[in-house]
N, C-alpha and C positions, 0 to 999 in steps of 0.2 A: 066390619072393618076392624074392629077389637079383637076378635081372634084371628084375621089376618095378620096383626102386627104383632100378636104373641105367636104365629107360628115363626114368622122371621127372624123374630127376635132368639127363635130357638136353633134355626138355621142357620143365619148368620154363622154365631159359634162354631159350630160343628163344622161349617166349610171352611173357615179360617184355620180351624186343627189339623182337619185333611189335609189341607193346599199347606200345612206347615209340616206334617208329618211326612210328605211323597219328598221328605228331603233326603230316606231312608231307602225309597220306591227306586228298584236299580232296576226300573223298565222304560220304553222309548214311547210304546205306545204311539208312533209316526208322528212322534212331536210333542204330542201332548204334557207329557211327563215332566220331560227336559226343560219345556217354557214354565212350566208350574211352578218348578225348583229355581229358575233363575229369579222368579218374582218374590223369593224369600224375603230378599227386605221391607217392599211393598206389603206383603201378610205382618209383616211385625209391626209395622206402623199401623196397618188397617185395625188389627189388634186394640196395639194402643191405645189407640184414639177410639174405637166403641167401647174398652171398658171405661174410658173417661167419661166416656157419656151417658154409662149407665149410671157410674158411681152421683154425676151431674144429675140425674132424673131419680135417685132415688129408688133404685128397680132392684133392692136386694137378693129376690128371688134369681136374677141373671144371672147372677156373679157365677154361681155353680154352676150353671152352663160352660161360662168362659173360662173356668180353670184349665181345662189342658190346651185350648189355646195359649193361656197366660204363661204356663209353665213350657212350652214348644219354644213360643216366641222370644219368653226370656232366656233358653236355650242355645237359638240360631243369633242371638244380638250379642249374648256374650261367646259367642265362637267363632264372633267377624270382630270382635273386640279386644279379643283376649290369646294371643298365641304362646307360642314355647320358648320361641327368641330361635336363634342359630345365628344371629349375627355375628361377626370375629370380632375379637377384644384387639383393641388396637397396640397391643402390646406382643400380638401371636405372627413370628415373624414369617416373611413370604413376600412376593409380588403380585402389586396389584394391577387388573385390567376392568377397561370399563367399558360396560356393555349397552347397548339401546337395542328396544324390539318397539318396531310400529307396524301396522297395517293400513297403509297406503291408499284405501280405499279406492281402488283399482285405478288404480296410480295418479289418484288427484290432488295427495296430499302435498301442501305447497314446497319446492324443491331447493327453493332457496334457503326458507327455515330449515328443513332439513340439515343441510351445508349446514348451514349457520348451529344449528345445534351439537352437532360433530366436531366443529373446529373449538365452540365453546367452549364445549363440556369436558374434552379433549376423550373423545370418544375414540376407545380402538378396533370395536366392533359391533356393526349395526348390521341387525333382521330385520330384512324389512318382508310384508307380506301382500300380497295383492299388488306387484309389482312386475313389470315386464321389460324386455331390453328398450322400447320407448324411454319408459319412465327413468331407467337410469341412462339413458341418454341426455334427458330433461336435467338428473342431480349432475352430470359430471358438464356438462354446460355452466351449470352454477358452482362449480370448481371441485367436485368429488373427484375427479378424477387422481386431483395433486393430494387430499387427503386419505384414499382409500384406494390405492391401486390394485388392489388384490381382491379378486372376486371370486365366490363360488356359487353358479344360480343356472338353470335349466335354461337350455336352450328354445323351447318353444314358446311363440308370442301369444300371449295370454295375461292379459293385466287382470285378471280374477286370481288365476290358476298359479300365476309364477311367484315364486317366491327367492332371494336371494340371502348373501351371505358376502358383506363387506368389510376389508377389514384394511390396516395400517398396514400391519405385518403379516408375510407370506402365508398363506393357506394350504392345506392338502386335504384332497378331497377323500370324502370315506362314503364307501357304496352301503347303500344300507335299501332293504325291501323294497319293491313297488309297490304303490298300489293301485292296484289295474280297474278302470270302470270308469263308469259315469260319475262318481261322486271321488274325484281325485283332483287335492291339488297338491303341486309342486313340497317338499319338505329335505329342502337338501342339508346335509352334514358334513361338517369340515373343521380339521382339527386342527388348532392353532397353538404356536411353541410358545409360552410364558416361562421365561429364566429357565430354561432348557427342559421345562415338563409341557407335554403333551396337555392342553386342554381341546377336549370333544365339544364339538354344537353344532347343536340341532335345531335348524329352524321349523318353528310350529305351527300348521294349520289344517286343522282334521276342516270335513266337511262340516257346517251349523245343523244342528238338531230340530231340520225343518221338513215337514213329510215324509216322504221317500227316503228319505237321507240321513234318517236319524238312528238308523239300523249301521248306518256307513261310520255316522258320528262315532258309535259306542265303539265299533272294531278297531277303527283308525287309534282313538284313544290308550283303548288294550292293546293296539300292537307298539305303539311306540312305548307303555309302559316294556312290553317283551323287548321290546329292541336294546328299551335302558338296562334291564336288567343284564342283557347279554351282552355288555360293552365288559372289557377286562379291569378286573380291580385294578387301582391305580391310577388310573386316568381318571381325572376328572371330567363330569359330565353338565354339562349344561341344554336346561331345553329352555328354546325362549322362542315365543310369538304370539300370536291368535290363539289359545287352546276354543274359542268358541264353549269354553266351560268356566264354570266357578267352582268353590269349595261345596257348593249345595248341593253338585252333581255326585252321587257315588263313583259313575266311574274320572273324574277326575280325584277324587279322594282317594282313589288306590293307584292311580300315576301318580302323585306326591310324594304319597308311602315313601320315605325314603331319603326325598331332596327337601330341601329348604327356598321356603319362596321369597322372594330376596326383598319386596315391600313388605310382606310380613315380619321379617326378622328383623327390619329396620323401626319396627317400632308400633305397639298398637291404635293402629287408626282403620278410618274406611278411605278406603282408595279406587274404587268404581270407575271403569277405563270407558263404559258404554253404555248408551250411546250420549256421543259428542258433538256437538254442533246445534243441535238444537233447540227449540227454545217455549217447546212446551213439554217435551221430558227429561227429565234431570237425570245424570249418568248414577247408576243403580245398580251394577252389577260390574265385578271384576273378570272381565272375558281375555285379558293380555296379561302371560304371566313371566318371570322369568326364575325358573327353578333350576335349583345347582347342587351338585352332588359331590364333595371333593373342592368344590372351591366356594370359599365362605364368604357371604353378601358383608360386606364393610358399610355402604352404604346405599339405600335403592328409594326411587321416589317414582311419578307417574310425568309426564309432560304432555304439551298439547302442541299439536299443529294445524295450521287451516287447512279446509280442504278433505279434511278425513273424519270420519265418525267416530274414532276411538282412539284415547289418550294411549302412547307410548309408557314403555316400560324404563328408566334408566339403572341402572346398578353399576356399582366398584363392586367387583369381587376380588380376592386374595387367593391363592393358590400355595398355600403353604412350603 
């Protein structure tokens, strides 16, 4: 039994470093990877809390075990802790627009708060994701129709698949890639005029990084980073929805590359959108983002509605 629990004890470490180092691992592995890396905060607390307990037991020989965990962990905490800002100084003039991104959770998130959050907040454009001509059937019942007249969203009924684009003010539509397959949903763009400038958006939702689909996840990802990239200087870009990724992901760290994530720039905290509603796992991971390129986050926070697994994105951006 004695050296069973000195091999563990040697184990342990060494898996904690692993499962904190594949935050670098820019492979899918039909899943595997992908979930590894989104349980980063869970490795930094499991961390945690086993060097307390060694330090607690007296096990000084551990400790060297646990250093590159210790130094990973303190790594990944100060890197959800600690960002570069990109906020706008409220002194940098322009107009502002405020933005919400939710995932509807195939469209059962409550349709009233919705309304109610939009007429609030004084929202001029809301992504909603996992959403179908039902469901906003359901919001303009509950009076979207008199706040958001102007819609840009895919025609086929699909409360997984559909995805839309709501707004105050007029919409034009902009054609951007398919993508063709089984592991496709809905991601439509549409650019909206702010004090006579062009702002681009794009709403976000690659397939999740689950079996089969994880191979679909990383493309999806890299091709809207390509799509961003080849949008014309000038125009501001906005992507906002589901990315089904976090900062731990490589390939969302090179979608970023670039924009500014508009809870991050508002300020260093953890903001963890997923999952929501339930009540023996606590939300852990930021999977709802809203990043802007050209138009600078003034203010952005996270909200909640019933009905849905994952907190909403709100942001003021400024468009100089």
């Amino acid at each position: 039994m004695h050296s069973l629990l000195r091999v563990l004890g040697r184990l342990v470490p060494v898996g904690l470093a692993v499962a904190l180092a594949s935050r670098w691992l820019d492979v899918t592995a039909r899943g595997t990877v992908p979930a590894v890396q989104a349980l980063a905060p869970l490795w930094v607390v499991l961390t945690a809390l086993t060097v307390l307990g060694v330090l607690v037991l007296r096990r000084w020989r551990l400790l060297a075990w646990y250093a590159p965990a210790l130094v990973l962990a303190a790594y990944v905490a100060a890197t959800a802790l600690t960002h570069d800002g990109g906020a706008v100084d409220a002194r940098t003039p322009g107009r502002d627009f405020v933005l919400a991104s939710l995932n509807a959770d195939y469209g059962e998130a409550n349709p009233t708060e919705v309304v109610a959050l939009v007429s609030e907040r004084h929202v001029d454009v809301l992504v909603l994701l996992e959403a179908d001509a039902a469901y906003l059937g359901a919001l303009d019942a509950a009076g979207m129709g008199d706040l958001m007249p102007f819609r840009m969203h895919a025609a086929r009924d699909n409360p997984v698949a559909g995805s839309m684009i709501l707004a105050s003010h007029p919409l034009s539509p902009v054609i951007q890639p398919a993508e063709p397959g089984a592991y496709e949903f809905e991601q439509p763009a549409a650019d909206l005029v702010v004090s006579s400038r062009i702002v681009r958006i794009r709403a976000v939702h690659p397939w999740p990084p689950i079996g089969g689909g994880a191979s679909a996840w990383r493309r999806q990802l890299d091709n809207l980073r390509i799509w961003a990239g080849a949008q014309p200087d000038g125009i501001p870009v906005v992507l906002a929805g589901d990315f089904n990724a976090s900062s731990d992901h490589p390939v969302f760290r090179r979608l970023a590359d670039g924009f500014v994530d508009a809870v991050d720039a508002a300020g260093p905290r953890l903001a963890p959108t997923w999952p929501r509603g339930t009540t023996w796992v606590p939300p852990f991971v930021a999977l709802d983002h809203v990043l802007s390129r050209g138009a600078l986050p003034y203010t952005a926070d996270t909200f909640t509605i019933d009905g849905t697994d994952h907190a909403g994105v709100i942001a003021r951006l400024r468009v100089p």
